[in-house]
C-alpha positions in Angstrom: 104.2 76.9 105.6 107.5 76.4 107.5 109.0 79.0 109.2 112.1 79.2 106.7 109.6 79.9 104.2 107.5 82.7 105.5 111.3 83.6 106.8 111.7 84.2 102.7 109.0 85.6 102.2 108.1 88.1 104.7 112.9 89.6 104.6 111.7 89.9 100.7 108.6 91.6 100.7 109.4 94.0 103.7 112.3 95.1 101.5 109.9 97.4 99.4 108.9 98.9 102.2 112.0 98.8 104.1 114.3 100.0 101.3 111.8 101.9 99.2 112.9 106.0 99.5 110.4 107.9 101.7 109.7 110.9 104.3 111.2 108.5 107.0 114.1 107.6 104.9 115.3 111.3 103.8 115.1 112.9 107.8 116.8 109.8 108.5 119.8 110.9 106.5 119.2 114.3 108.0 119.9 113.0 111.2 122.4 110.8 110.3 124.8 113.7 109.0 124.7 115.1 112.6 124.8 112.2 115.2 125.9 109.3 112.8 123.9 105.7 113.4 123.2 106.2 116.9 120.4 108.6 115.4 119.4 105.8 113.1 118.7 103.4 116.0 116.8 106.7 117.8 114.7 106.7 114.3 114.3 103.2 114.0 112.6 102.9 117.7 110.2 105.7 116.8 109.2 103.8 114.1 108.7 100.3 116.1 106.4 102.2 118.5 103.7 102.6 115.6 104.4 99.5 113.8 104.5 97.0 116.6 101.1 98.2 118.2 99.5 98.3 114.4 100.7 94.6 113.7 99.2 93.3 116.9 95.8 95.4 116.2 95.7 93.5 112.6 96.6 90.1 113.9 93.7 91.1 116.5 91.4 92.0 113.7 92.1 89.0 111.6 91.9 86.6 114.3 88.5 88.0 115.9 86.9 87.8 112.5 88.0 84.5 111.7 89.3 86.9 108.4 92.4 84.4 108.1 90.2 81.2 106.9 87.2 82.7 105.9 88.5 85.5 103.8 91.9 84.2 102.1 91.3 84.6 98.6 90.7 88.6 99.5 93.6 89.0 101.4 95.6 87.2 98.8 93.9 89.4 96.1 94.9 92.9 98.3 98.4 92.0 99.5 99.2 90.7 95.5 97.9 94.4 94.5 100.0 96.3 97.4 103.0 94.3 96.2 102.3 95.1 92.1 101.9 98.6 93.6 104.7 99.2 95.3 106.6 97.0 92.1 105.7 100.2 90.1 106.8 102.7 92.6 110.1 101.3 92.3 110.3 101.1 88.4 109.1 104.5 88.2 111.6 105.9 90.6 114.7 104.0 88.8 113.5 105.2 85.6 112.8 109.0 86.9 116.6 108.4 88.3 115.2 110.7 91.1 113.5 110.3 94.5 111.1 112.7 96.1 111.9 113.5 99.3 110.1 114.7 102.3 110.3 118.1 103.1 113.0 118.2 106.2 111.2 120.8 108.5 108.3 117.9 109.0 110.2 116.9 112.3 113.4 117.8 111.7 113.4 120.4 114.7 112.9 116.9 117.2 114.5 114.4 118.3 114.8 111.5 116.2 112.9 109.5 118.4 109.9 111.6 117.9 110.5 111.6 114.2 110.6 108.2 114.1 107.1 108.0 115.6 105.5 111.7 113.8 106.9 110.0 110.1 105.4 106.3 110.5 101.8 107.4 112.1 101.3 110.3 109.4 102.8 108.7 106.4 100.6 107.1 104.2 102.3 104.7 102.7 103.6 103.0 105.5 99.6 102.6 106.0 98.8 101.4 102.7 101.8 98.9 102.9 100.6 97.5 106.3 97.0 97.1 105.2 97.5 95.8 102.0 101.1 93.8 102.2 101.6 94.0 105.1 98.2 92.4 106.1 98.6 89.5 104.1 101.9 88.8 105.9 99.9 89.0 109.3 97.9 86.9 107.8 100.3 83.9 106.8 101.9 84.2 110.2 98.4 82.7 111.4 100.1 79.6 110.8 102.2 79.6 114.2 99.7 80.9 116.2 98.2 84.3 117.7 101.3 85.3 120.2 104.1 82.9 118.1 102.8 84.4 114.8 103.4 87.9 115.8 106.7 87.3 117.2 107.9 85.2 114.5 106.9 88.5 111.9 108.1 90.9 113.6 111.3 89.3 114.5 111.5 88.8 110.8 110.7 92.2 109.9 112.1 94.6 112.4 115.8 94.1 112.1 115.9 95.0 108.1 114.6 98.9 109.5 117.4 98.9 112.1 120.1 97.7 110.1 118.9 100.0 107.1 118.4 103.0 109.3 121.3 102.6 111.2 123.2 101.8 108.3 122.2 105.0 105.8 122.5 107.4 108.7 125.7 106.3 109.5 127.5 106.6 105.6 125.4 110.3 106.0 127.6 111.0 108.8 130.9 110.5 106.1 129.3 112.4 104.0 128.3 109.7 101.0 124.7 108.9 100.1 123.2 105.3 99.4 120.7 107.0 97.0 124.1 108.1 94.9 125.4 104.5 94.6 125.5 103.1 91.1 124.3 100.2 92.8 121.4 101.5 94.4 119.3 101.2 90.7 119.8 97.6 90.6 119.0 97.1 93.8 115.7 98.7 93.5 115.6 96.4 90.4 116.3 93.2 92.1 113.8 94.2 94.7 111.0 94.9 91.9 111.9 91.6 90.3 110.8 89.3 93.5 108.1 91.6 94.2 106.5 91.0 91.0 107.0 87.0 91.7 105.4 87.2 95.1 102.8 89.6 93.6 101.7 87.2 90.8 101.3 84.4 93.1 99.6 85.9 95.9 97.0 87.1 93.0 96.7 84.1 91.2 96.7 81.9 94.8 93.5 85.0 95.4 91.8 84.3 92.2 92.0 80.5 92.8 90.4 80.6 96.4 87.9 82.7 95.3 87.0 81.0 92.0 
């Protein structure tokens, strides 16, 4: 895999997790009505300081277990069901034509620095996604090596949560709402769209290698 390719891959699959509507997301915007998209950025570092230890303990993980060429059908088969998942998460909420937001007094009293950090480490979600997606994107990043790999992934991924932090937080701050766009709904449609393609094949590419 060339690094153009996993490029591709890993801007479109972190997009469902990136762009998907979540407790993170919504105290974002809460910020962002106050202090604009400097509080983004303040969000946006929380968040790197539990996702950039958790991606290096994976990479760990997979590369002490020998997981990445012993166990690729598997990985395959979970990251293909994360992405499915996620696919339907997306469909439901277009068709709902409603999002379900955190409640803002989880954090909303600190800074948004400590936010940042309190909404990745107890959500859920951003869990599954990592261990399921996520993982199999740590996993192809194998290719360039232990140290390259994770800089090459998180380089990759990291700069879609600023810029969409940053960015929401600060159209909060004029009072206008991504969420309210028109063209929010296709968005989450495009997005669903390539993450059924990368879902498919990572299953089918699963079910191969274990067959």
């Amino acid at each position: 895999m060339s690094v153009l390719d996993f490029g591709v891959e890993v801007i479109a699959i972190s997009a469902s997790g990136v762009l998907a509507p979540g407790p993170l997301f919504f105290i974002n915007l809460l910020y962002g009505t106050r202090q604009g998209a400097r509080s983004g950025i303040k969000v946006a570092c929380g968040h790197t300081v539990v996702e950039l230890p958790l991606i290096i303990l994976l990479a760990v993980g997979l590369f002490a277990s020998a997981a990445t060429g012993q166990y690729p059908g598997a990985i395959s088969l979970a990251g293909g069901a994360g992405i499915l998942g996620f696919a339907g998460l997306q469909i439901a909420t277009v068709i709902s034509k409603r999002n379900v937001q955190a409640a803002p007094t989880l954090g909303s009293g600190k800074s948004p620095f400590v936010a940042g950090i309190a909404l990745s480490a107890l959500n859920p979600f951003f869990l599954v996604w990592w261990f399921t997606v996520g993982l199999k994107l740590v996993a192809d990043s194998a290719t360039f090596g232990f140290a390259a790999g994770i800089v090459i992934l998180f380089a990759l991924h990291i700069w879609m949560d600023y810029a969409w932090l940053a960015g929401t937080a600060y159209f909060a701050s004029k009072g206008s709402s991504v969420l309210k766009s028109k063209y929010y709904p296709l968005l989450l449609l495009t997005l669903v769209a390539v993450l059924l393609y990368y879902g498919l094949n990572f299953m089918l590419t699963g079910i191969d290698a274990l067959s």
